[in-house]
Biopython code that builds the backbone (N, CA, C, O; Angstrom):
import numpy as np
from Bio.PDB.StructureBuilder import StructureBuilder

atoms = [
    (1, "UNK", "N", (51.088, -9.577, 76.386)),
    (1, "UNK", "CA", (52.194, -10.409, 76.786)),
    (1, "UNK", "C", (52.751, -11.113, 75.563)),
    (1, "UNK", "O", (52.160, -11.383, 74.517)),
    (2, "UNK", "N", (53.826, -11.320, 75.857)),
    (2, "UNK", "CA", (54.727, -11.796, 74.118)),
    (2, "UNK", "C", (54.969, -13.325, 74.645)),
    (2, "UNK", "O", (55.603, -13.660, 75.645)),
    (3, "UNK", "N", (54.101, -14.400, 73.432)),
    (3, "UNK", "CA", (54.164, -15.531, 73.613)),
    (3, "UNK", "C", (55.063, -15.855, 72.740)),
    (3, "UNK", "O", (54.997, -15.519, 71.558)),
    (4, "UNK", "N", (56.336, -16.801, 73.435)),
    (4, "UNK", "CA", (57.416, -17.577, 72.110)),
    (4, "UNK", "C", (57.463, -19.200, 72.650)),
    (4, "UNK", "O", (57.901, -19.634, 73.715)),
    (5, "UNK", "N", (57.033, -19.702, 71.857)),
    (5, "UNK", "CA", (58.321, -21.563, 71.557)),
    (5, "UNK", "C", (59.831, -21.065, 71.672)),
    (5, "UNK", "O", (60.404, -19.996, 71.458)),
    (6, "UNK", "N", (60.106, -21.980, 71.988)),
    (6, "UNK", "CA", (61.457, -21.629, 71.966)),
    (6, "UNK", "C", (62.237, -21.420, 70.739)),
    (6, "UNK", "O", (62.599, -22.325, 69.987)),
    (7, "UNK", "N", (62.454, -20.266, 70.598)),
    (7, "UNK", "CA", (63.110, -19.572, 69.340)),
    (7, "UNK", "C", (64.796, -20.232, 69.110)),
    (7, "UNK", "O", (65.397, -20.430, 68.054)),
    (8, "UNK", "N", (65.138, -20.407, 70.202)),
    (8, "UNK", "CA", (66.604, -20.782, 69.631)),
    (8, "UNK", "C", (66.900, -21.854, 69.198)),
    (8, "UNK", "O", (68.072, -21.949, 68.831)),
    (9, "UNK", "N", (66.053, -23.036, 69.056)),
    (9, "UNK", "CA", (66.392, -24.293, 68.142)),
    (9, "UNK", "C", (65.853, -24.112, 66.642)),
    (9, "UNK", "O", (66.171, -24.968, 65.816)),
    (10, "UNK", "N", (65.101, -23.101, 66.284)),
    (10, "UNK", "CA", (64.252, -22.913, 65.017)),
    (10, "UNK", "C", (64.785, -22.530, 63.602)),
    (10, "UNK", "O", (63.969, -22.471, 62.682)),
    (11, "UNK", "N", (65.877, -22.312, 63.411)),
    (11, "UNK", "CA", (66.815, -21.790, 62.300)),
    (11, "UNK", "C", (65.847, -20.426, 61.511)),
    (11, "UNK", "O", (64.687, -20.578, 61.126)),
    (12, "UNK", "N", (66.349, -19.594, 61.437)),
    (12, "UNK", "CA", (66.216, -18.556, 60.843)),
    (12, "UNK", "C", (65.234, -17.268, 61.789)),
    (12, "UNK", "O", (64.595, -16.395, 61.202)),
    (13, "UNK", "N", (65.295, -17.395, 63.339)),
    (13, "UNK", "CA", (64.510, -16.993, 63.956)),
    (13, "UNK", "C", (65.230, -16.151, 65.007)),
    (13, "UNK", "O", (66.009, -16.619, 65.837)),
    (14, "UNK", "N", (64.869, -14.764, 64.885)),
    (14, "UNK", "CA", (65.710, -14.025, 66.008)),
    (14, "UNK", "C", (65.763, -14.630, 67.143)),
    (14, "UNK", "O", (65.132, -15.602, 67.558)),
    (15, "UNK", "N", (66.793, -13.800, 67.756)),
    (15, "UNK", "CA", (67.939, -13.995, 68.418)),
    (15, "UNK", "C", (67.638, -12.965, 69.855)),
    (15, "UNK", "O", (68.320, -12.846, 70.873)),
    (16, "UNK", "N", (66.302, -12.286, 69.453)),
    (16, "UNK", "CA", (66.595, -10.701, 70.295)),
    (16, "UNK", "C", (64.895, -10.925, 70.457)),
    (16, "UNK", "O", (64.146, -11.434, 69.624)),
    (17, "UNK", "N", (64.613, -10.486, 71.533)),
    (17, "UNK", "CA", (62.934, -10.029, 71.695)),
    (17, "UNK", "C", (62.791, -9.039, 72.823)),
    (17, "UNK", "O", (63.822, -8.827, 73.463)),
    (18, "UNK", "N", (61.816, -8.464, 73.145)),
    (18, "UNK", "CA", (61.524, -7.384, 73.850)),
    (18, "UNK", "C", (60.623, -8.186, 75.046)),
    (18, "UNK", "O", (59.933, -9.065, 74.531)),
    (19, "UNK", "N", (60.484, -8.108, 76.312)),
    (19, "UNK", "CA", (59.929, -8.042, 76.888)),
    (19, "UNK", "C", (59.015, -7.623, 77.813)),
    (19, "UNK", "O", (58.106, -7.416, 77.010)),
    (20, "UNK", "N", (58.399, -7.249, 79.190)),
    (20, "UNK", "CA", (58.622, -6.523, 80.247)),
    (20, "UNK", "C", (58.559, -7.282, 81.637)),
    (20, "UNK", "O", (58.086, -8.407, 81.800)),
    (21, "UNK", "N", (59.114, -6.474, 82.603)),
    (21, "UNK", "CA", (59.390, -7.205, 83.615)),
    (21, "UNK", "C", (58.581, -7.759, 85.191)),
    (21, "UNK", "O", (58.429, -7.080, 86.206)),
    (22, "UNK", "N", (58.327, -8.626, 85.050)),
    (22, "UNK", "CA", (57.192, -8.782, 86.601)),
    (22, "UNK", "C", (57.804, -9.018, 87.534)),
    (22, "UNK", "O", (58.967, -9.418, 87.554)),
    (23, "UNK", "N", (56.785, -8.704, 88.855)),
    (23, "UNK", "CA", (57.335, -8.734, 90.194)),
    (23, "UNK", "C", (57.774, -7.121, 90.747)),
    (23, "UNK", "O", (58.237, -6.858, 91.857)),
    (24, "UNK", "N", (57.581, -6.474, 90.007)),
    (24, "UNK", "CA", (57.865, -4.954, 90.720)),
    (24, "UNK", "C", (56.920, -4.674, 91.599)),
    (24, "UNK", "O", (57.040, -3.740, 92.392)),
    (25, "UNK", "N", (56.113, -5.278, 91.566)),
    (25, "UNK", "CA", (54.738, -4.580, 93.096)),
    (25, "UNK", "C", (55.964, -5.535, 94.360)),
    (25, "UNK", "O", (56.084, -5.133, 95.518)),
    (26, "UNK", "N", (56.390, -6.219, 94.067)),
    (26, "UNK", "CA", (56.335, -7.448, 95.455)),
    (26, "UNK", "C", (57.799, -6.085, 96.032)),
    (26, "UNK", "O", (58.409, -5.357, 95.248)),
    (27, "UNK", "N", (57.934, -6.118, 97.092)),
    (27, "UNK", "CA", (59.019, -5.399, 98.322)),
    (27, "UNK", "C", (59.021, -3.764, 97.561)),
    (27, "UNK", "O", (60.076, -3.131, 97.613)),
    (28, "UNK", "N", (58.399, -3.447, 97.208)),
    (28, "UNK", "CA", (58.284, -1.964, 96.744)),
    (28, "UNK", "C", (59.234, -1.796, 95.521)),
    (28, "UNK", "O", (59.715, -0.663, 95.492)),
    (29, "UNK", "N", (59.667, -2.656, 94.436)),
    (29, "UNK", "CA", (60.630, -2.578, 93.533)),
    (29, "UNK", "C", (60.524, -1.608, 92.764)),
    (29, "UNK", "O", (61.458, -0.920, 92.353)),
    (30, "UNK", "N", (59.051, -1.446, 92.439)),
    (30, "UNK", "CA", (59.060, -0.421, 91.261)),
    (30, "UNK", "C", (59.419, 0.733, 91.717)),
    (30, "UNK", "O", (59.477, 1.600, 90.844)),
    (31, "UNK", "N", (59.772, 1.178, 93.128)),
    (31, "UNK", "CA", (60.601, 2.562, 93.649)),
    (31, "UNK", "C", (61.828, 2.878, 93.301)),
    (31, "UNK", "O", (62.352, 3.992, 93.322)),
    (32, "UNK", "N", (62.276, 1.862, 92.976)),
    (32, "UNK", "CA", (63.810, 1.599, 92.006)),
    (32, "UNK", "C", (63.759, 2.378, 90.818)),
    (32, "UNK", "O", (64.783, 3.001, 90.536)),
    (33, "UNK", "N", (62.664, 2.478, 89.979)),
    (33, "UNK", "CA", (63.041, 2.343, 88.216)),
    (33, "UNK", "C", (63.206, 3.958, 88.276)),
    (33, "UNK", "O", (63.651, 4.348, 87.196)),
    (34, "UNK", "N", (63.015, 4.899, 89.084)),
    (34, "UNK", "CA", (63.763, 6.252, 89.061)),
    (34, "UNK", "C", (65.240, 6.137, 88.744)),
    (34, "UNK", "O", (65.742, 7.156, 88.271)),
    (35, "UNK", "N", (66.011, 5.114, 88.910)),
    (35, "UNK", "CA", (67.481, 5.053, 88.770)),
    (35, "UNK", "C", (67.913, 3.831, 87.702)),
    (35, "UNK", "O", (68.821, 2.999, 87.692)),
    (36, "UNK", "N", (67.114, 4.062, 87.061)),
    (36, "UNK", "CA", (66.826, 2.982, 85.882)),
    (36, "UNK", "C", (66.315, 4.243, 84.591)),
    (36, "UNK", "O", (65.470, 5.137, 84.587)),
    (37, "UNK", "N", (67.292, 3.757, 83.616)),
    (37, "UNK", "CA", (67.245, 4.548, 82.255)),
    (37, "UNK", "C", (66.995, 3.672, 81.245)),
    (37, "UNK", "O", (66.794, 2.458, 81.252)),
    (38, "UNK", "N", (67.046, 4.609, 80.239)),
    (38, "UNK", "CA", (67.125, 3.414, 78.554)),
    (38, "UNK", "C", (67.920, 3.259, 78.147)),
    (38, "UNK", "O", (68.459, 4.365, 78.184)),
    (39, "UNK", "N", (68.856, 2.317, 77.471)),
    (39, "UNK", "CA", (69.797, 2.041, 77.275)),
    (39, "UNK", "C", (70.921, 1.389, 78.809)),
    (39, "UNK", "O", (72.122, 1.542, 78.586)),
    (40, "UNK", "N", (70.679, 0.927, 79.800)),
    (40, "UNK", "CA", (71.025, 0.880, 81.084)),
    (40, "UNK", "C", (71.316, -0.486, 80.764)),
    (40, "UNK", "O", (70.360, -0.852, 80.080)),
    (41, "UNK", "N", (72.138, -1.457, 80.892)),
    (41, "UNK", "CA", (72.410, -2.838, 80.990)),
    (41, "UNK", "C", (72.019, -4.116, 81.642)),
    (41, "UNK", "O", (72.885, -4.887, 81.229)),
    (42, "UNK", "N", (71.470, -4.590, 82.178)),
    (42, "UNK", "CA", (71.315, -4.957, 83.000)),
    (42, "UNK", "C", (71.823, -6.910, 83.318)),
    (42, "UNK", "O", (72.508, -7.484, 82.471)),
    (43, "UNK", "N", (71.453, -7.492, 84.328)),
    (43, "UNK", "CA", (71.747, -8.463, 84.268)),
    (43, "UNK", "C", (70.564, -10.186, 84.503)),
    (43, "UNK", "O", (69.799, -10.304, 85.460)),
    (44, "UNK", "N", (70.681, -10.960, 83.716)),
    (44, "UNK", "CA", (69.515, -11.874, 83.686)),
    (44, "UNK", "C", (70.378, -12.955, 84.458)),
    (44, "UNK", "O", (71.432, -13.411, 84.015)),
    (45, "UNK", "N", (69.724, -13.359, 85.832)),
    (45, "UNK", "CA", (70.466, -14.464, 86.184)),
    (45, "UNK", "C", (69.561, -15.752, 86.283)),
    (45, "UNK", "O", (68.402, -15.526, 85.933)),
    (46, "UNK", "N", (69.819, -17.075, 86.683)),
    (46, "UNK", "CA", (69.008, -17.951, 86.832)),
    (46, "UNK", "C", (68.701, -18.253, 88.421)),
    (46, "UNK", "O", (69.420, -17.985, 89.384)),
    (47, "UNK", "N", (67.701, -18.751, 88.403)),
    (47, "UNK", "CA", (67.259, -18.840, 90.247)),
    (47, "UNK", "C", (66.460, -20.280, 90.144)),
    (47, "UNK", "O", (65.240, -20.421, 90.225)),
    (48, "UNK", "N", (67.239, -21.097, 89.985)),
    (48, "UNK", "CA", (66.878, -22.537, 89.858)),
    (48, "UNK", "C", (65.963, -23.004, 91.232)),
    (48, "UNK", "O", (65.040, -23.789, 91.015)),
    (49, "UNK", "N", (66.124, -22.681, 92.225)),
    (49, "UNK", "CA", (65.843, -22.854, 93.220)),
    (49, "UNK", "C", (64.363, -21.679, 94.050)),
    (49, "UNK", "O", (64.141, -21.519, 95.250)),
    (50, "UNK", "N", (63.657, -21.094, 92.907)),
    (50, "UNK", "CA", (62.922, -19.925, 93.413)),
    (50, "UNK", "C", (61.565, -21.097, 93.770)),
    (50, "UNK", "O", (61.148, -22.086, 93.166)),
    (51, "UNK", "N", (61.318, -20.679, 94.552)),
    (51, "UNK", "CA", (59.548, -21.411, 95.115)),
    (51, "UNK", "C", (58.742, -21.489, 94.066)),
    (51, "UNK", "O", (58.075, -22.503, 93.858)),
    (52, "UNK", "N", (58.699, -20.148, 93.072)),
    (52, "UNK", "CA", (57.371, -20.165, 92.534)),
    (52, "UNK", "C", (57.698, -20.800, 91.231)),
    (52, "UNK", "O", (56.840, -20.755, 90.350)),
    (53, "UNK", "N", (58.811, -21.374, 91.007)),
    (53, "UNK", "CA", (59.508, -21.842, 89.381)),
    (53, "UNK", "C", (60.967, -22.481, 89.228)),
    (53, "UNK", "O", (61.880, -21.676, 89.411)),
    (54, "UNK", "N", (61.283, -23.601, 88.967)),
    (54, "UNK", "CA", (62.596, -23.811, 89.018)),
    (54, "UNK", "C", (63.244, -23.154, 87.481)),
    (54, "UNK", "O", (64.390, -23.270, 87.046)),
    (55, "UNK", "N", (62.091, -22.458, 86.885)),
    (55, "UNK", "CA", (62.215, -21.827, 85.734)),
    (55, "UNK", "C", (62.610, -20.312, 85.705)),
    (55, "UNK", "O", (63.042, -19.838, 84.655)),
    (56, "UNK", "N", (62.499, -19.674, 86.629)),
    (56, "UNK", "CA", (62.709, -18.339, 87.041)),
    (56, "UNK", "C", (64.047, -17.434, 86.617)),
    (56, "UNK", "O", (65.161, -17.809, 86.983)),
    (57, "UNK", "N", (63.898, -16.401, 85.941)),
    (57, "UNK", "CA", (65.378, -15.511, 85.751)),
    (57, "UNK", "C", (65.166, -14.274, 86.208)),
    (57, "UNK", "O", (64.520, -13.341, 85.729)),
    (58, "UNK", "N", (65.700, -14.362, 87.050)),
    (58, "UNK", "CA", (65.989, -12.555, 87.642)),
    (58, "UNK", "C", (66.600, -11.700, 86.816)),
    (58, "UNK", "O", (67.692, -11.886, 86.278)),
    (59, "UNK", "N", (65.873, -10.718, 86.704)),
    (59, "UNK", "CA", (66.454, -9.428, 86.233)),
    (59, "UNK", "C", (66.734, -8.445, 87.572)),
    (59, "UNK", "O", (65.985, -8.154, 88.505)),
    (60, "UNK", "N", (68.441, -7.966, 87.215)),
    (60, "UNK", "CA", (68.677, -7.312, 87.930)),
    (60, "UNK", "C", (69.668, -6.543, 87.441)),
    (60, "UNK", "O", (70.427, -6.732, 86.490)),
    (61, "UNK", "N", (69.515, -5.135, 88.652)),
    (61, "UNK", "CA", (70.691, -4.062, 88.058)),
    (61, "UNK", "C", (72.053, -4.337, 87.729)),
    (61, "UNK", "O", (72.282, -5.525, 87.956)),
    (62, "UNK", "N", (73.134, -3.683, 87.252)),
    (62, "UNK", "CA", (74.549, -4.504, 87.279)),
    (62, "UNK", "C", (75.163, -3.941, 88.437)),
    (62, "UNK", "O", (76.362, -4.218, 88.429)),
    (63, "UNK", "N", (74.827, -3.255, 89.441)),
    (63, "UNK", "CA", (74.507, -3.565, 91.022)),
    (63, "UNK", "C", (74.557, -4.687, 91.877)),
    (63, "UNK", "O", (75.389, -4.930, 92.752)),
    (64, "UNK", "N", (73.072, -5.678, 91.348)),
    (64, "UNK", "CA", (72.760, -6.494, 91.521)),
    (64, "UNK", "C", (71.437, -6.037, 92.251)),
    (64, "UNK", "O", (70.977, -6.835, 93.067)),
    (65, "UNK", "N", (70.937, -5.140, 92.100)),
    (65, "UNK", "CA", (69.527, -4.915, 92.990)),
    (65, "UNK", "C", (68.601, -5.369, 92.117)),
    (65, "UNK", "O", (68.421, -5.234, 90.907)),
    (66, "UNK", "N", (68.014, -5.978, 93.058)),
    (66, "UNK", "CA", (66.729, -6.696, 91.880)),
    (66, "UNK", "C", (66.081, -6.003, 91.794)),
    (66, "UNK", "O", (65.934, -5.125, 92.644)),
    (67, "UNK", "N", (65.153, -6.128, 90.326)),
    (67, "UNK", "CA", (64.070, -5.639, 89.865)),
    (67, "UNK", "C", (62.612, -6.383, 89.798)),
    (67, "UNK", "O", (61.415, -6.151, 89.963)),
    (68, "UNK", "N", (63.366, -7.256, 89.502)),
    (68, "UNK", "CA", (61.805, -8.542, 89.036)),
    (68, "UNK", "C", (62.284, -9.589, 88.618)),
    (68, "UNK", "O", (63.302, -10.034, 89.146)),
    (69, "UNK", "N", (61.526, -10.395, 87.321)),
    (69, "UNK", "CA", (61.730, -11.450, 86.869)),
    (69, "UNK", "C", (61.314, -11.503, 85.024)),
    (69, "UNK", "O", (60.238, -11.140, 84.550)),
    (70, "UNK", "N", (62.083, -11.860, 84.517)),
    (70, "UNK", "CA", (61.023, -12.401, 82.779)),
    (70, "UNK", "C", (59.944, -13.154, 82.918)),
    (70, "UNK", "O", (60.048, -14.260, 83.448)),
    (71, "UNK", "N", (59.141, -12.840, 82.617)),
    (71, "UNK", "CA", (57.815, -12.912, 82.453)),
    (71, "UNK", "C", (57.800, -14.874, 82.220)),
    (71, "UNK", "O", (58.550, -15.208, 81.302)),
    (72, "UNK", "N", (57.184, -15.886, 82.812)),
    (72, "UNK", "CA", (57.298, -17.667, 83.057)),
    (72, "UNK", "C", (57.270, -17.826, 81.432)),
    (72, "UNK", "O", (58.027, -18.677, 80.967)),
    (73, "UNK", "N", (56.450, -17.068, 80.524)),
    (73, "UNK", "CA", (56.373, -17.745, 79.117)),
    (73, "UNK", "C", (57.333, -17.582, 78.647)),
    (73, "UNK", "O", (57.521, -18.391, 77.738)),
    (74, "UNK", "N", (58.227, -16.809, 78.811)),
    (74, "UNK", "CA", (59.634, -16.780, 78.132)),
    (74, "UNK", "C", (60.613, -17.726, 79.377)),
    (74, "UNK", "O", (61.104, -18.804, 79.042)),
    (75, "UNK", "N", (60.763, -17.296, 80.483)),
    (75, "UNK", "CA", (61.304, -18.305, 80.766)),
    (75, "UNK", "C", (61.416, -19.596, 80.793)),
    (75, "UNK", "O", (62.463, -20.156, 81.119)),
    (76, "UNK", "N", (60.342, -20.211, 80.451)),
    (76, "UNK", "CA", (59.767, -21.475, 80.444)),
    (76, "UNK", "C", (61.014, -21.554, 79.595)),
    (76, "UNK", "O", (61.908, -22.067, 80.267)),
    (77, "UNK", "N", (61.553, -21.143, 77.980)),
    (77, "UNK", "CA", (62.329, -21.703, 77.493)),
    (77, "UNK", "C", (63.394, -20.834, 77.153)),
    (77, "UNK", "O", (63.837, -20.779, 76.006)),
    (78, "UNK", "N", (63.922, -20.004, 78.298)),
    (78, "UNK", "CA", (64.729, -19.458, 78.018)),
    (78, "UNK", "C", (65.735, -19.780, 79.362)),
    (78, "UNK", "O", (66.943, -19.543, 79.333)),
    (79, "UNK", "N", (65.084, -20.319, 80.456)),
    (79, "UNK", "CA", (66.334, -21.316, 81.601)),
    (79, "UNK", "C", (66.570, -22.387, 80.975)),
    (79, "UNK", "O", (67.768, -22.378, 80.694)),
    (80, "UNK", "N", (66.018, -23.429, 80.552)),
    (80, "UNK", "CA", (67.053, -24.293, 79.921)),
    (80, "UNK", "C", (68.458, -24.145, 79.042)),
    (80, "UNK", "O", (69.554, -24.703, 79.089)),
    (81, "UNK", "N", (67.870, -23.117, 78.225)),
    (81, "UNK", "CA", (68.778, -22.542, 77.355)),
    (81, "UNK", "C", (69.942, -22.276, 77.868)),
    (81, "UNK", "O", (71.031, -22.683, 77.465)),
    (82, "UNK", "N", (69.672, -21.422, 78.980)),
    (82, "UNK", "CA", (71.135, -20.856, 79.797)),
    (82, "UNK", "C", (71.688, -21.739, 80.285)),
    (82, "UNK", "O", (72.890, -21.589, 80.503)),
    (83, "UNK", "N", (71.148, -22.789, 80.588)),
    (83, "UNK", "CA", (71.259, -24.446, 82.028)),
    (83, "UNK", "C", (72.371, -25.007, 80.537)),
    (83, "UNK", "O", (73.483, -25.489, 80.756)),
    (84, "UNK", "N", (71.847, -24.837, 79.163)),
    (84, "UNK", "CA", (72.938, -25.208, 78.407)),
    (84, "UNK", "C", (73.959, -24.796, 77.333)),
    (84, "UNK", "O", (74.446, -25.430, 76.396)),
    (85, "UNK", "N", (74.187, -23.107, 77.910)),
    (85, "UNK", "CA", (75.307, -22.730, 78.008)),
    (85, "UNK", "C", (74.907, -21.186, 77.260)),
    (85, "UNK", "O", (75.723, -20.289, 77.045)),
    (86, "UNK", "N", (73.726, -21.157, 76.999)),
    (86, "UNK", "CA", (73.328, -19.752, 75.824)),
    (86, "UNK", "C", (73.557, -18.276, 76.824)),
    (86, "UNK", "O", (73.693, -18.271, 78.048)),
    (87, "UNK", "N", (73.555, -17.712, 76.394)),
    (87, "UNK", "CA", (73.842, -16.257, 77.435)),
    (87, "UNK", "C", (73.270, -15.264, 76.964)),
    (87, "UNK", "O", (73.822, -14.938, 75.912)),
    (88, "UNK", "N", (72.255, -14.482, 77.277)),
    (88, "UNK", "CA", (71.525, -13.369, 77.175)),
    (88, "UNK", "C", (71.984, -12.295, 77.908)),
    (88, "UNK", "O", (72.229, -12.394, 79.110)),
    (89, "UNK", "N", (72.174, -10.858, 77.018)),
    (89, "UNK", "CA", (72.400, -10.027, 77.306)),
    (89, "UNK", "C", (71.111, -8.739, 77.851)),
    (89, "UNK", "O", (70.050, -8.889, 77.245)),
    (90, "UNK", "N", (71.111, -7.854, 78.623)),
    (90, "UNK", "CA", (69.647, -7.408, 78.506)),
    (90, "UNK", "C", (70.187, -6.039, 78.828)),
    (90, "UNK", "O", (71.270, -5.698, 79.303)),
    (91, "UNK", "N", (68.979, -5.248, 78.382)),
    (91, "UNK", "CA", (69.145, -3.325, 78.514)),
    (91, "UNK", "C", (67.623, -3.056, 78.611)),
    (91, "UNK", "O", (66.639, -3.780, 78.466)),
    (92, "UNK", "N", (67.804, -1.681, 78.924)),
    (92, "UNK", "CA", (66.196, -1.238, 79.618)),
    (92, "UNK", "C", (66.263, -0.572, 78.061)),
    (92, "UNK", "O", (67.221, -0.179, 77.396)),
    (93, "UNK", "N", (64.847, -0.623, 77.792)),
    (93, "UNK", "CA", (64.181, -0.287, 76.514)),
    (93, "UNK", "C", (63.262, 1.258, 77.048)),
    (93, "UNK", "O", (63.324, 2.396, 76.582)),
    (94, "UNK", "N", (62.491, 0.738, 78.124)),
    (94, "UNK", "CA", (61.619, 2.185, 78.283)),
    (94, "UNK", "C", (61.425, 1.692, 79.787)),
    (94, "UNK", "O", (61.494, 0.574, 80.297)),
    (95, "UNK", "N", (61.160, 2.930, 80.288)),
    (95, "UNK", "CA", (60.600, 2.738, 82.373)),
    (95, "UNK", "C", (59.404, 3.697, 81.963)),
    (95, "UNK", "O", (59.517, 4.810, 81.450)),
    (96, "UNK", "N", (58.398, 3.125, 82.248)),
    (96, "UNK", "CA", (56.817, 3.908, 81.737)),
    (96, "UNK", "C", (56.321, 3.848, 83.012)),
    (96, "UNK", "O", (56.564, 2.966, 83.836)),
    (97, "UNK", "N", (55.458, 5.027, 83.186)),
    (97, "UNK", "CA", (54.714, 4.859, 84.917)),
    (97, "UNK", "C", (52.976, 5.145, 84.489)),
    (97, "UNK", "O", (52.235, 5.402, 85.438)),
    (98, "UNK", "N", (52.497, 5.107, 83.390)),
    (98, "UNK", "CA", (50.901, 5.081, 83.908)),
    (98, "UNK", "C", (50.286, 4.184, 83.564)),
    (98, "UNK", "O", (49.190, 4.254, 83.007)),
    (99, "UNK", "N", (51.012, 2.986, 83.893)),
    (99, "UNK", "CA", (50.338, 1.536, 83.552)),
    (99, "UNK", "C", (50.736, 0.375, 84.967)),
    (99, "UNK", "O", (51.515, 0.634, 85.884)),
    (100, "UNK", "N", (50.201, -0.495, 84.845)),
    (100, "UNK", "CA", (50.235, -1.263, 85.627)),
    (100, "UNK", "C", (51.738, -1.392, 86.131)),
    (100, "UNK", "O", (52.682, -0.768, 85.647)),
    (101, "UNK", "N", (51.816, -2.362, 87.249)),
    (101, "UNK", "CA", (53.248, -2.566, 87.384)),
    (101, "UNK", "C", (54.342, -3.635, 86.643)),
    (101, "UNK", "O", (55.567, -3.715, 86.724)),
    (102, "UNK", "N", (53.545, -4.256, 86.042)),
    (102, "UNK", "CA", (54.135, -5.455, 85.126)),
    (102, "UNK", "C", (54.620, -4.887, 83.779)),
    (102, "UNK", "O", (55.457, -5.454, 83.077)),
    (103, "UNK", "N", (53.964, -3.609, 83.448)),
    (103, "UNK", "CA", (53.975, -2.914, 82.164)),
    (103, "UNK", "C", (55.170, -2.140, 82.120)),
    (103, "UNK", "O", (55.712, -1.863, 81.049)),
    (104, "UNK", "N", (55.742, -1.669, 83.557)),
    (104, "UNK", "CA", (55.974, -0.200, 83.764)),
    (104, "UNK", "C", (57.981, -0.725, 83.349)),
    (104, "UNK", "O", (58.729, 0.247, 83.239)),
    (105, "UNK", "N", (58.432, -1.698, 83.222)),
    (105, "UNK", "CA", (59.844, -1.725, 82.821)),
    (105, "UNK", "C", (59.823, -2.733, 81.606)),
    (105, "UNK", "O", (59.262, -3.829, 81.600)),
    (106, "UNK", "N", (60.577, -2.127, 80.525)),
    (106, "UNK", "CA", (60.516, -2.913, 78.855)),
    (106, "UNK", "C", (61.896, -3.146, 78.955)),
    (106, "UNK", "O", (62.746, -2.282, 79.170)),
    (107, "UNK", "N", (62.180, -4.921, 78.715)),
    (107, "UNK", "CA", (63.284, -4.942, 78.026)),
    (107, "UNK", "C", (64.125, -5.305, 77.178)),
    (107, "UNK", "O", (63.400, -5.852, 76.348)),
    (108, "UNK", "N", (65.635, -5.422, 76.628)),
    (108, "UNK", "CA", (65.552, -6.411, 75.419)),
    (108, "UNK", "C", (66.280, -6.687, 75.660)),
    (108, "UNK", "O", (67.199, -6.083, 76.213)),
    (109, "UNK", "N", (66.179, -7.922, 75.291)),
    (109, "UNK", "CA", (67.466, -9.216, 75.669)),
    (109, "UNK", "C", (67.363, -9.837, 74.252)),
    (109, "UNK", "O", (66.397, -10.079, 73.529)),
    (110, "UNK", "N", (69.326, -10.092, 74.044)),
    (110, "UNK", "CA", (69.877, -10.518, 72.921)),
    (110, "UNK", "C", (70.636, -11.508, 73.611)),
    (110, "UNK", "O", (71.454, -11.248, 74.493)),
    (111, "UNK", "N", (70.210, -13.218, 72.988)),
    (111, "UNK", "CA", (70.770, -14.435, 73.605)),
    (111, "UNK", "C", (71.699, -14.880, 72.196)),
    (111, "UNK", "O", (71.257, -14.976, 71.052)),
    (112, "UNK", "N", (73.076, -15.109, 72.639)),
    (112, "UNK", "CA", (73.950, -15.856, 72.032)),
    (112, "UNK", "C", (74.288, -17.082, 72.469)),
    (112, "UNK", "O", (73.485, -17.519, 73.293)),
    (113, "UNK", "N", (75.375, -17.943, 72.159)),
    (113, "UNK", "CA", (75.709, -19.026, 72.466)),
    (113, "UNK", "C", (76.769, -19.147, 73.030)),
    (113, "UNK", "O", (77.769, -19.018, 72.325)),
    (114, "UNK", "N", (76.927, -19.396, 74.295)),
    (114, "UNK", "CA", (78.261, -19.268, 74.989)),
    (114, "UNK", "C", (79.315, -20.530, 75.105)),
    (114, "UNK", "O", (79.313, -21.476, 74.317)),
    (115, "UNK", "N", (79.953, -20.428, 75.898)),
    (115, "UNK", "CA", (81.221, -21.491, 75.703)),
    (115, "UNK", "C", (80.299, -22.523, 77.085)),
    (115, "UNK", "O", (80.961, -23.513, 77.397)),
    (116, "UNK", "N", (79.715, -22.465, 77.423)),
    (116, "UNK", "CA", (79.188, -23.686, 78.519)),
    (116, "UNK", "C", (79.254, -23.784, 79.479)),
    (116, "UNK", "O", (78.784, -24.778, 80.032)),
]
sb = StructureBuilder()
sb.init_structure("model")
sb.init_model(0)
sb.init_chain("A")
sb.init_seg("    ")
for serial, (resi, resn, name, xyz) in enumerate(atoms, 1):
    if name == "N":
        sb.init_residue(resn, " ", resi, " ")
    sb.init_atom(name, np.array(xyz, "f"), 0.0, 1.0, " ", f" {name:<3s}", serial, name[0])
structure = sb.get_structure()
């Protein structure tokens, strides 16, 4: 699992990291990633209001079918960020199937600074 501080107040510290995505066991999600490629776009939204985290970002298709979530250690400081105005872009890196289900979707998200 990829542990970060929050990278975007740090000066000289990417901008871009790789992740992968959890929550694909929960409603059968990982039956999805057949229609899921590399290079595929996708979309990171915020879910201020989720039970298990007011920290929570959905990853989802540009559909809008969900997939899962970013993993709490990155979100931990990557919803505030958005709450103040930063915007992350995300794409599927790899859909792998002989690993767990947390393993099985990689992705990378590139956060800029948006207008607010």
């Amino acid at each position: 699992m990829i542990r970060l501080a929050d990278p975007l107040t740090r000066p000289g510290c990417a901008r871009e990291f790789r992740c992968t995505v959890h929550g694909l066991c929960f409603e059968n999600r990982y039956r999805l990633l057949g229609a899921v490629h590399a290079g595929d776009p996708l979309i990171l939204r915020r879910e201020p209001d989720n039970l298990i985290g007011a920290d929570a970002i959905l990853v989802q298709t540009t559909e809008t079918i969900t997939l899962g979530y970013v993993p709490r250690t990155i979100s931990r400081w990557l919803a505030p960020a958005m709450d103040a105005g930063y915007r992350p872009e995300a794409s599927v890196v790899k859909v792998r199937s002989a690993c767990p289900y947390y393993e099985r979707l990689l992705i990378e998200v590139r956060v800029s600074q948006g207008s607010g």
